[in-house]
N, C-alpha and C positions, 0 to 999 in steps of 0.2 A: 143746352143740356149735354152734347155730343163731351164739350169740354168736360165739365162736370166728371163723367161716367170716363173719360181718358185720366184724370186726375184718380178717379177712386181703383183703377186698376194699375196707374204709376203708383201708389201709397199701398197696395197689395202687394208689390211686386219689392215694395221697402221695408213690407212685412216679412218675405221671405225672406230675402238676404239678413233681417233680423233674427230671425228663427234659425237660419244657417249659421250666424255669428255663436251661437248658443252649442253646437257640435263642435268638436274637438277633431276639424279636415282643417287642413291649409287651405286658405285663400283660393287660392289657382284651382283646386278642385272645384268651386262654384264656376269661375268663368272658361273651364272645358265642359264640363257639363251642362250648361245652360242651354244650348241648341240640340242636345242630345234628344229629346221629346218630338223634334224632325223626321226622327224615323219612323213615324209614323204615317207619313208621306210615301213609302214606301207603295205601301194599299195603289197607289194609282198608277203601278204600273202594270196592276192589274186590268181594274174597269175602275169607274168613276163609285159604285154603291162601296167596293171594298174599299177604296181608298178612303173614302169619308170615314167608313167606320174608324179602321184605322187609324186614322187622322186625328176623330174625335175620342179613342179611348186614349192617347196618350197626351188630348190637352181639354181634359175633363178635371176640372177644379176637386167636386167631389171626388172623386176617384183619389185624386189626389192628399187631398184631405183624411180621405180613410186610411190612405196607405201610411200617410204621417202618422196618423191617431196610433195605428196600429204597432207603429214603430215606440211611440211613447208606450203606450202599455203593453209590450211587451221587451220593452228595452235594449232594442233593437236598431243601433245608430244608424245601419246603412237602410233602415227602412225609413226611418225619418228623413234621411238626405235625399231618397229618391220621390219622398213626397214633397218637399223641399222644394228638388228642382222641376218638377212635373208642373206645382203650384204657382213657382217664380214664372218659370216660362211661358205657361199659359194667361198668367198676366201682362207681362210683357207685351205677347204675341196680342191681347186685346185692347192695351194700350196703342199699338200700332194700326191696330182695323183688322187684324187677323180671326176671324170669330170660329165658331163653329162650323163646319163644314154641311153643305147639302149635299145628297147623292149629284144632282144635276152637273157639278165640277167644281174644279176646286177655288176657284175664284167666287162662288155663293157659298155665303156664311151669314148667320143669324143677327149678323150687324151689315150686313148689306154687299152689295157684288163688290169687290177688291179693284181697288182703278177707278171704281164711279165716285168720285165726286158730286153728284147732284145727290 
C-alpha cells in the first residue's frame, strides 16, 4: 500500500507540473520555486507548536487548491502558480515521507516519524 499511496502523490506532483505547463512562466520558474514552500520551516526556530503550524500551512494541499481555484476565477496567473507550486511541492515532499507535521517535532508527521523505517 506504502507504494501505491508514493505512486498516487508522484502522479499529483505530474499533475502539477501539468497545470504549470498551461501558464505562460518559463520553465526555470517551476524549478526555483519548487522548494520555496520550505519556508515554512522557519516556525521552528521558534518552538516546535509554531513550527508545525507553519510548516503545515504552507504544505496544505487544500490551501493550496483554493488558492489555484481562486487564481482561475478570478484570472489571476500569479495566484494559480503559487497554488501550483504549494500543490507540486507538497506532493513531492509526500512522495518522499515528508507528511504533515506534529507539534512534538519535526521529524512526526501524519505518515509516520522521518528515518523510521519500521
Amino acid at each position: 500500500m506504502k507504494t501505491v499511496l508514493k505512486l498516487e502523490e508522484w502522479m499529483m506532483f505530474g499533475l502539477g507540473i501539468y497545470l504549470f505547463s498551461l501558464l505562460d512562466y518559463a520553465w526555470w520558474w517551476f524549478l526555483v520555486l519548487i522548494l520555496t514552500p520550505d519556508i515554512g520551516m522557519l516556525g521552528y526556530l521558534f518552538d516546535n507548536k509554531i513550527g508545525a503550524i507553519s510548516y503545515n500551512i504552507f504544505h496544505h494541499k487544500g490551501l493550496a487548491l483554493l488558492i489555484y481555484g481562486m487564481g482561475i476565477y478570478f484570472s489571476i496567473p500569479l495566484c494559480q502558480l503559487i497554488g501550483i507550486v504549494l500543490f507540486s511541492h507538497s506532493a513531492m515532499d509526500r512522495a518522499m515521507g515528508y507528511g504533515l507535521k506534529y507539534d512534538k517535532g519535526f521529524k512526526f508527521t501524519h505518515l509516520g516519524e522521518i528515518g523510521n523505517n519500521g
